[in-house]
N, C-alpha and C positions, 0 to 999 in steps of 0.2 A: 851160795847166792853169788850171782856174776858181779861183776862192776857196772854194767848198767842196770842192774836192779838195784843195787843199793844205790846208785844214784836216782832211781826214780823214788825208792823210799823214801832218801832223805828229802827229796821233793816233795811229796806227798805228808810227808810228817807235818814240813815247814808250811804250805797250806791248811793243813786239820787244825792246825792249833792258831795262826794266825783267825782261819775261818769261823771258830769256835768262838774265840776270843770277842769278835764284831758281832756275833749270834748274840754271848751271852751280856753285851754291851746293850744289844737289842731290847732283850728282853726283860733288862733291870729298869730300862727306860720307863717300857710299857707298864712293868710292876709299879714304878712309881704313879702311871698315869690310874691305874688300876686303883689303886690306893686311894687316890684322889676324887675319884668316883664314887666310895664311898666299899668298894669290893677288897677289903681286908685279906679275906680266905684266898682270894685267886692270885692276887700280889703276893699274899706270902708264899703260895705256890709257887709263883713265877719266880721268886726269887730261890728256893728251893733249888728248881729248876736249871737255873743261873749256875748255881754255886758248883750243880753235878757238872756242868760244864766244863765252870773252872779249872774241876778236877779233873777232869777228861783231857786239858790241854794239860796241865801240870805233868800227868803219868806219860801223855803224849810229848810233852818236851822232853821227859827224862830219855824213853829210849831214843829219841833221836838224840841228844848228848851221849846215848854208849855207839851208836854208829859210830 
């Protein structure tokens, strides 16, 4: 991999998980507004949802910390 690929990578990294992060911020929102409606099943979905994120950006920070 050249030096400007891995500097687009770590660009790229650094947006996925920042991007991720404000999504699954989103959507714990909504889960809670969901909830409040009276929609249990779809809130707990949502937060489901939320958590694969989490984890998406966690495994996403890591390799950007082995770059």
């Amino acid at each position: 991999m050249g030096s400007d690929e891995k500097t687009k990578l770590r660009t790229l990294l650094n947006y996925w998980v920042e991007h991720n992060r404000e999504h699954s911020q989103e959507i714990k929102d909504w889960a809670d507004k969901a909830k409040a409606l009276g929609e249990g099943k779809v809130a707990r979905e949502m937060s489901q949802a939320a958590q694969a994120m989490d984890k998406a950006s966690e495994l996403l920070s890591q390799s950007l910390q082995r770059l």
